[in-house]
N, C-alpha and C positions, 0 to 999 in steps of 0.2 A: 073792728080793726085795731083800738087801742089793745086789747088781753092780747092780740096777735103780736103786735109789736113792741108789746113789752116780755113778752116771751122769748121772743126774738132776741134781743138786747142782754137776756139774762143769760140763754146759752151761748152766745158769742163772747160775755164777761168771763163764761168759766171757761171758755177753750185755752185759753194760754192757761191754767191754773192745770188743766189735764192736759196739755202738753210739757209743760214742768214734770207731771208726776210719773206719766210714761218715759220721758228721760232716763230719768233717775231712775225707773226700776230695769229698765237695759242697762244703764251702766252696773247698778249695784248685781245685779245677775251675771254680767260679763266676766267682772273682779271675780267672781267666785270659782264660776269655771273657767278661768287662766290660773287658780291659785291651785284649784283641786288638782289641775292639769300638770301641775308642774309637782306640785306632793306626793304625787303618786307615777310619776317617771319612775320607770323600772329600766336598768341598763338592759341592752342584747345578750349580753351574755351570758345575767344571773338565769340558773337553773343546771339543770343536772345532763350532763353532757355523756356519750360513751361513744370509745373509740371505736369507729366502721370500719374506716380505711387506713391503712399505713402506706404511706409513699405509692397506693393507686390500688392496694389488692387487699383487698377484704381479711380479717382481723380472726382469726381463731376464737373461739369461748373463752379459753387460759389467759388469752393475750392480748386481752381486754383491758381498758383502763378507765378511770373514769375522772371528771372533773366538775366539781359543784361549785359554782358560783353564786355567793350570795350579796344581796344588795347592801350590804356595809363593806363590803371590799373584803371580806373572808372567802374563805373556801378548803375544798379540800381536794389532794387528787388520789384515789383511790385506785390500786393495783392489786393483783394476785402475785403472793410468794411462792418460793421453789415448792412450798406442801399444801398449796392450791388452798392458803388462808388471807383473805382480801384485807392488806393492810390501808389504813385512810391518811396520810401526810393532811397534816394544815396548814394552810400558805394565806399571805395578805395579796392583794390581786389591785391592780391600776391598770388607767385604760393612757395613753398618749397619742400625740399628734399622728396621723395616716395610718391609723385602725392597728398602733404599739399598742401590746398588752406585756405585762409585768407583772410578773410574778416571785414572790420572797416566799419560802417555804422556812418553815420554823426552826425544820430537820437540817443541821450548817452541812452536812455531804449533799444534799439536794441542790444546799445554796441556792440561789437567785438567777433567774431566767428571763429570758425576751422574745415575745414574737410579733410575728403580724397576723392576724385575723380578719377573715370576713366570714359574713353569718348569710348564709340564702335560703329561707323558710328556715324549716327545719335541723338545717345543717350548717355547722358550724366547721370552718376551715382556719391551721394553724400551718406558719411556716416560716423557715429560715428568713426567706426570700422576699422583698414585696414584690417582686411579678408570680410570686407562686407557683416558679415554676418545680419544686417540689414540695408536699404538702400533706396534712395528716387530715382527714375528716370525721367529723366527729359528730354523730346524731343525738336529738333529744334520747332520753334515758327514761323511761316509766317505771 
């Protein structure tokens, strides 16, 4: 009975010693992925976008547009000119308060523009309006 209850005694001594150390490695594990978690946030709307719909009815090949959004706040918005040659504008891009997006284009005739956005899967919607009741759609681009 004494080897029993000294055995006894000895695992009971180290349970707080492994309750310390399982602590500590939940937390020091937590920290990591809340930091990875946040380093690697990517906005909604970085990626490569092209115009589906205009004002509700579907988009010709010509009349196509496109907009890429990249996660430093670059981007570019890509169109077809009168001789069907795809020109790329480069713009700086901000998001603001009730899903404002901003955009500065480099080209000063393009100058600087505003909308509202929502994104639902795959599709991405811009407009004058925040009730949306006019609106352009715009799908991922491959």
């Amino acid at each position: 009975m004494g080897t029993l209850y000294r055995k006894a005694v000895k695992t009971i001594s180290c349970l707080p010693v492994l309750l310390v150390v399982a602590v500590m490695g939940t937390m020091v594990s937590s920290c990591d992925v809340t930091y990875c978690e946040n380093e690697n946030y990517v906005h909604e709307l970085v990626g490569n976008w092209e115009l589906y719909e205009y004002d509700g009815y579907p988009v010709g090949r010509n009349d196509v547009n496109y907009y890429n959004f990249y996660d430093n706040g670059d981007g570019y918005y890509c169109y077809f000119d009168n001789r069907g040659n795809i020109v790329a504008e480069p713009f700086t891009w901000s998001t603001g308060y009730g899903r404002e997006l901003y955009i500065e284009y480099f080209n000063s005739y393009l100058g600087r523009t505003s909308c509202y956005y929502e994104r639902r899967g795959s599709y991405l919607y811009f407009s004058e309006y925040r009730d949306f009741r006019n609106y352009n759609v715009y799908r991922v681009a491959y």
